[in-house]
C-alpha positions as CSV (number, residue, x, y, z in Angstrom):
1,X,-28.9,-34.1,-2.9
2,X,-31.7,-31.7,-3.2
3,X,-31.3,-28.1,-3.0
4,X,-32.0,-26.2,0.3
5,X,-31.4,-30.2,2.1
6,X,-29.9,-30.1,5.0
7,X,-27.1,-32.4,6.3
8,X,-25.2,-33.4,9.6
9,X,-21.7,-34.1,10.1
10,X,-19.2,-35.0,12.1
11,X,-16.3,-33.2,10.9
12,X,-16.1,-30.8,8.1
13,X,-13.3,-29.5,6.3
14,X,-13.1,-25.8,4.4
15,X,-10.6,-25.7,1.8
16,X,-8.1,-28.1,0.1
17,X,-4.7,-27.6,0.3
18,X,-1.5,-29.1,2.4
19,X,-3.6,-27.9,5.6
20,X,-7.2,-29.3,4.6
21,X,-6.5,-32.7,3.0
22,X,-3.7,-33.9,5.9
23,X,-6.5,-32.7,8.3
24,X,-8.9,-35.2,6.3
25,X,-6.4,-37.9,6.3
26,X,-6.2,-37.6,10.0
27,X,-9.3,-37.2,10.4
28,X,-10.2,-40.3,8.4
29,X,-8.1,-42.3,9.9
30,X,-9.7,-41.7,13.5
31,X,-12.9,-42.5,12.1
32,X,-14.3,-38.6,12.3
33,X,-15.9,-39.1,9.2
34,X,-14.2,-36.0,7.5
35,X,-16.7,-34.3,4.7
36,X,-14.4,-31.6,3.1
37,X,-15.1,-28.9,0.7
38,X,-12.3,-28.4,-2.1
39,X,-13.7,-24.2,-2.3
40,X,-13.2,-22.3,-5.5
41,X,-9.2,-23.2,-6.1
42,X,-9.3,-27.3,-5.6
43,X,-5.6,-27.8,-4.4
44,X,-5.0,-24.2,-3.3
45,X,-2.3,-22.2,-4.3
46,X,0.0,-25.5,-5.0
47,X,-2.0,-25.7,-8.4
48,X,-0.8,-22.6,-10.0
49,X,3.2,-23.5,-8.8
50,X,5.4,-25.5,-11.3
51,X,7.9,-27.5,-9.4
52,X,8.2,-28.3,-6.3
53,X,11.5,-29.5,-4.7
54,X,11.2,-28.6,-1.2
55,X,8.7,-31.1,0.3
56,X,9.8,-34.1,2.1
57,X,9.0,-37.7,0.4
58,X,9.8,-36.3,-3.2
59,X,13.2,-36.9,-3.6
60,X,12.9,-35.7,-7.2
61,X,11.0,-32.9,-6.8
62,X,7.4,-32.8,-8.1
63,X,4.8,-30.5,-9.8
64,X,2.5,-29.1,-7.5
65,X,-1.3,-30.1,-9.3
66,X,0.1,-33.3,-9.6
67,X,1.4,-33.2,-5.9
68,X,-2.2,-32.1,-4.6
69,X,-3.5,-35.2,-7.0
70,X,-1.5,-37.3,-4.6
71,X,-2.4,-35.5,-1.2
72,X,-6.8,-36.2,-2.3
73,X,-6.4,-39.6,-3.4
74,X,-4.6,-40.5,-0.2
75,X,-7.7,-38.4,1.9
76,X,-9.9,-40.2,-0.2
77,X,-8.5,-44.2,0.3
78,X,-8.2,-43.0,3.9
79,X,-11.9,-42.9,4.0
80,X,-12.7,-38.8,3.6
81,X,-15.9,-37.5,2.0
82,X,-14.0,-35.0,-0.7
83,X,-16.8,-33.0,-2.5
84,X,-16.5,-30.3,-5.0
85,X,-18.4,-26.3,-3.4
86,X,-17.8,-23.4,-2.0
87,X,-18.5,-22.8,1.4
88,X,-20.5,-19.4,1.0
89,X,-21.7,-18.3,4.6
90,X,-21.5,-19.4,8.5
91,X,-23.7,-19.3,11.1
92,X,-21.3,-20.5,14.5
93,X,-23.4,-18.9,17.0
94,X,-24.8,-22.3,18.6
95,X,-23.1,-25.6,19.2
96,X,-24.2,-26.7,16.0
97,X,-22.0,-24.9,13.6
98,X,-23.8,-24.5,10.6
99,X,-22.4,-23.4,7.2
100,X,-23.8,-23.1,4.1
101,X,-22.5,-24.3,0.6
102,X,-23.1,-23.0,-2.7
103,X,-25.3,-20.5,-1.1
104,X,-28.2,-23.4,-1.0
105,X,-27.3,-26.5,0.8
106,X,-26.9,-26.7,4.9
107,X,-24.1,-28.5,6.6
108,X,-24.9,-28.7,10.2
109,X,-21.3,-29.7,11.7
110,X,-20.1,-31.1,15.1
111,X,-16.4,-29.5,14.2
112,X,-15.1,-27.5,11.6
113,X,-11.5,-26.9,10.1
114,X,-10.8,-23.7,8.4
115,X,-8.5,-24.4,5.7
116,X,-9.3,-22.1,3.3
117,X,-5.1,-20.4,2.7
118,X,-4.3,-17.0,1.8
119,X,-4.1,-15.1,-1.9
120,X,-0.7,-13.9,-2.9
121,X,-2.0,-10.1,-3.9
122,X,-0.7,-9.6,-8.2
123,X,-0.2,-5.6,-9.6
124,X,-2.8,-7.6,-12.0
125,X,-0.6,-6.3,-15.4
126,X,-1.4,-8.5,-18.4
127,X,2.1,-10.2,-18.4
128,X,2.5,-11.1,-15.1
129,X,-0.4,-13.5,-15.5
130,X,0.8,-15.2,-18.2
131,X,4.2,-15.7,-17.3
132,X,2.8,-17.2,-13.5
133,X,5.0,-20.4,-12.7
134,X,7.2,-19.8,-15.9
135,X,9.8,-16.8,-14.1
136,X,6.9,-14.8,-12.3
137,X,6.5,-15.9,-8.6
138,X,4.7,-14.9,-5.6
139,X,7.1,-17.1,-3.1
140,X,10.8,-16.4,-3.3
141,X,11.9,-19.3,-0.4
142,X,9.3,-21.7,-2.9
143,X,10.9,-20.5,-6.2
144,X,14.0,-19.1,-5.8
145,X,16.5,-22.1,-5.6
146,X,15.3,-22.2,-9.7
147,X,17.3,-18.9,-10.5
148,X,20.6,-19.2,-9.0
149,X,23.5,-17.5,-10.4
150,X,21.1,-15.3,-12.7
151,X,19.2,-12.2,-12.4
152,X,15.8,-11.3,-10.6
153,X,13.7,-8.5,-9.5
154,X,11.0,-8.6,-7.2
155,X,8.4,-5.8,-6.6
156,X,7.5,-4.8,-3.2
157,X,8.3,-2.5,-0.2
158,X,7.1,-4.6,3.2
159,X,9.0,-6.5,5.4
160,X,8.2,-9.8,3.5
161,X,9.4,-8.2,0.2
162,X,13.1,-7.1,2.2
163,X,12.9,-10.3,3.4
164,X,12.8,-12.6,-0.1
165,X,15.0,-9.6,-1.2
166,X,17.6,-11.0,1.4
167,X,17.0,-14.5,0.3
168,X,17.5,-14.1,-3.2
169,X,20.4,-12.3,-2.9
170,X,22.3,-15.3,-1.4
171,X,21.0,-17.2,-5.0
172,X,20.8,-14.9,-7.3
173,X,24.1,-12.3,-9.0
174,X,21.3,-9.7,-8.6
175,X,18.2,-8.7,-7.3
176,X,16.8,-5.6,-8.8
177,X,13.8,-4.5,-6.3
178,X,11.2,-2.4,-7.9
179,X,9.5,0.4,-5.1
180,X,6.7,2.0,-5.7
181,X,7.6,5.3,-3.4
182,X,10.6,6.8,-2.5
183,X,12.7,6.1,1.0
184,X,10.4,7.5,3.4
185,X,7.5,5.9,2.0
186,X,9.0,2.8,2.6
187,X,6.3,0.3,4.8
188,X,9.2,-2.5,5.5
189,X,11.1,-2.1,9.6
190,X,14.2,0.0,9.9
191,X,16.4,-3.0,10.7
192,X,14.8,-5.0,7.1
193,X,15.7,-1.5,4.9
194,X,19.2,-1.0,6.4
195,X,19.7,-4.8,5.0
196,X,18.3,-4.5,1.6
197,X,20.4,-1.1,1.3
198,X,24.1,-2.7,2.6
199,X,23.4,-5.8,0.5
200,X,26.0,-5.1,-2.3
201,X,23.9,-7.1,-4.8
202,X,20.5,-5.7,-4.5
203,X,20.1,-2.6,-6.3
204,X,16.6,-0.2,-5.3
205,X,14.8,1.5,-8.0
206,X,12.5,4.0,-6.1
207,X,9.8,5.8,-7.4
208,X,8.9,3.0,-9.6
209,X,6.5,0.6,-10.8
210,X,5.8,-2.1,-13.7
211,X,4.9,-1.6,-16.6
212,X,5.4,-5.4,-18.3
213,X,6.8,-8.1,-17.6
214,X,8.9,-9.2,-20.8
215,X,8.9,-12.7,-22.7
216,X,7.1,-14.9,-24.6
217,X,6.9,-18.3,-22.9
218,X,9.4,-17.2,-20.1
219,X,10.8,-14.5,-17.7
220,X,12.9,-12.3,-20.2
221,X,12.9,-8.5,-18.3
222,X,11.1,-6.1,-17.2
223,X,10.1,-2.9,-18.3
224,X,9.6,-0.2,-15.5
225,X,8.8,3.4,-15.1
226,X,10.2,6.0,-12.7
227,X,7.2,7.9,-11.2
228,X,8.8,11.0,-11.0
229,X,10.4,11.7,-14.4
230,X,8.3,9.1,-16.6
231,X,11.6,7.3,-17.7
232,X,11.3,4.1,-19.3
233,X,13.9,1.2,-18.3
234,X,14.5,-2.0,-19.5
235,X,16.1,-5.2,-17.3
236,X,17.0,-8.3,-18.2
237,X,15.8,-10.9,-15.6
238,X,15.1,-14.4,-15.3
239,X,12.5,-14.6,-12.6
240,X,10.2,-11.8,-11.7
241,X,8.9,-11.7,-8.1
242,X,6.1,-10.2,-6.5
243,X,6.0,-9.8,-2.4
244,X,2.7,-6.9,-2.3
245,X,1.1,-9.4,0.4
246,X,-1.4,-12.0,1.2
247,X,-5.0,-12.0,1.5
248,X,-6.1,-14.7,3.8
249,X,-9.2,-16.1,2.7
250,X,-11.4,-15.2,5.9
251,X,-13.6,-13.4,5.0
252,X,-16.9,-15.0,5.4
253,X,-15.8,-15.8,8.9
254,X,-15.7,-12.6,9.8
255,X,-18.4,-12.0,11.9
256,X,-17.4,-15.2,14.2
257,X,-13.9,-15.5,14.2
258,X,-11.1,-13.5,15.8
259,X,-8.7,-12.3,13.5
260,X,-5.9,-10.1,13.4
261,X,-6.1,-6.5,11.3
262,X,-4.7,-8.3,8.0
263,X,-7.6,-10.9,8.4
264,X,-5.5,-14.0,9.2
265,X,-7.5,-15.9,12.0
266,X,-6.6,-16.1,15.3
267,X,-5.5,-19.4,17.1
268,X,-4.6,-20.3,20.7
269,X,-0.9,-20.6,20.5
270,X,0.5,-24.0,20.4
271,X,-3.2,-25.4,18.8
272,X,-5.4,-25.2,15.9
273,X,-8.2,-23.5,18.5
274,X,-10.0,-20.4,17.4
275,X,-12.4,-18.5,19.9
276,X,-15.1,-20.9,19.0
277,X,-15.6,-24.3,20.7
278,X,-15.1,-26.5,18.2
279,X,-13.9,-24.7,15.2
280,X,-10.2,-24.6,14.3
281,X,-8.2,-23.2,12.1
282,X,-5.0,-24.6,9.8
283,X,-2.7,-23.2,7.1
284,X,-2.2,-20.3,5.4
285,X,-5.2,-18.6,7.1
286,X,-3.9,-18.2,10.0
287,X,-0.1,-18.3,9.3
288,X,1.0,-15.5,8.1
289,X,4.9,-16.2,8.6
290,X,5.9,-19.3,7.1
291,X,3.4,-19.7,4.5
292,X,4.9,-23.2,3.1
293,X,3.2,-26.2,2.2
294,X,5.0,-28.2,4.7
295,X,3.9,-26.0,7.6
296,X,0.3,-25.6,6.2
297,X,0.4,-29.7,6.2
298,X,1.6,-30.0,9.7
299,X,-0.8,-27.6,11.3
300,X,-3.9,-29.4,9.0
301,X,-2.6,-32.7,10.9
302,X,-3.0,-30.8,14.4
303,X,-6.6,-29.4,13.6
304,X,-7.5,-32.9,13.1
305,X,-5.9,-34.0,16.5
306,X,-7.6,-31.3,17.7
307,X,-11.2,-31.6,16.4
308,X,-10.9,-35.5,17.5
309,X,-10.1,-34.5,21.3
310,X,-13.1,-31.8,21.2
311,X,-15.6,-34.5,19.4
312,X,-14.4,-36.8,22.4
313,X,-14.2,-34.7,25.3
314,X,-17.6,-33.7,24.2
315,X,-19.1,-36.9,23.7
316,X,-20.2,-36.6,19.8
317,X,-18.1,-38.9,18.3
């Protein structure tokens, strides 16, 4: 199509993860005529993990590109439009939600499903990088069953990083948690610290931060300093995982769309409904506690169910 064309739609989808192509498999399937936009990470964040063994239906586990391969070819033979662009700005102040791809063309949309996930947040060292899905992890629950019986570390000081701190303990013969500050600098609840600190195999280096993560083509150690005193230590590790946080990828809905003070978006509990008729919102954008692809996939399949009772109940489909 030409630049600067314009286009109308039934149904279209942001994003392409769990959430946004079970959304267009539903939404296929009731004959919505699903147009969905893969964004600038085709797949999501499934396409930079290695194996996954904790989704349903793959009884041998499975890699995760290959497993988003599956999820668009089944959106596709279900009938959904999958295109490649990045939806760039949104204008949702009529009943004609318009948004804008590639910062040229116009889709002018009847419904809309946010699916656009989160970002895990890196410390953005060299290392860390190239070692992603070979030891260094951004998901303990996802990756952590890998690692058992050997040794981790995982860098963070929140209540999510206590949290997969507490998990990998029960897997792991150590956890080694890298803190950036000292105790009282500490961001993660009373109740979550008291747990990390009685856990007899999780040992706190405060005052300390990463300086490289060590092997060649896997997790070897880690090299860390102590902020106060410039000391250099060396750990041998398997799996090296990192729990700074989550971005949710909201941000050119900002202007329109409640959202909570981290950015996820804000739904109506028990639904995929944000504040605006006819826009919804699934996965890892607005989920901000379970974060897994089975949940993202579930709540895509309810934004769907959603969008098809708005498009009736308002006579456009």
């Amino acid at each position: 199509m030409a630049n600067n064309e314009t286009e109308r739609v039934h149904c279209l989808i942001i994003g392409s993860g769990p959430a946004g192509y079970t959304a267009a498999i539903y939404a296929a399937r009731a004959n919505i005529k699903p147009v969905l936009y893969q964004g600038i990470q085709p797949g999501g964040q499934l396409t930079i993990t290695t194996e996954v063994e904790n989704y349903p239906g793959y009884a041998d586990g499975i890699q995760g590109p290959e497993m988003m391969i599956d999820f668009e070819k089944q959106a596709k033979r279900m009938g959904a439009d999958i295109r490649y662009g990045l939806a760039t700005k949104v204008d949702f102040s009529g009943p004609v939600h318009k948004v804008w791809i590639d910062e040229e063309k116009l889709i002018e949309a009847d419904s809309v499903i946010i699916a656009t996930g989160a970002s895990a947040k890196w410390l953005n060292i060299e290392s860390e990088q190239r070692l992603n899905g070979y030891g260094v992890s951004a998901c303990a629950v996802c990756d952590g069953f890998f690692f058992r019986n050997k040794e981790v570390a995982i860098v963070g000081a929140g209540d999510t990083a206590c949290e997969e701190a507490s998990y990998l303990s029960k897997l792991a013969t150590n956890v080694h948690m890298i803190v950036r500050k000292d105790e009282n600098g500490m961001r993660a609840s009373k109740v979550m610290q008291d747990r990390v600190k009685n856990t007899p195999n999780i040992k706190i280096y405060w005052n300390s931060e990463t300086i490289e993560v060590l092997g060649e083509t896997r997790v070897e150690g880690v090299k860390i300093k102590n902020n106060k005193n410039s000391e250099e230590q060396t750990i041998p590790i398997s799996a090296f995982f990192v729990a700074i946080g989550h971005q949710p990828n909201s941000d050119i809905f900002k202007d329109w769309i409640d959202m909570d003070e981290a950015g996820y978006i804000k739904t109506v509990p028990g639904s995929t409904k944000t504040n605006i008729k006819g826009v919804f919102a699934a996965g890892d954008v607005q989920d901000k506690t379970y974060r897994q692809a089975v949940t993202a996939a579930g709540s895509g399949c309810m934004a769907a169910l959603d969008a098809e009772r708005y498009l009736g109940e308002s006579g456009l489909n």
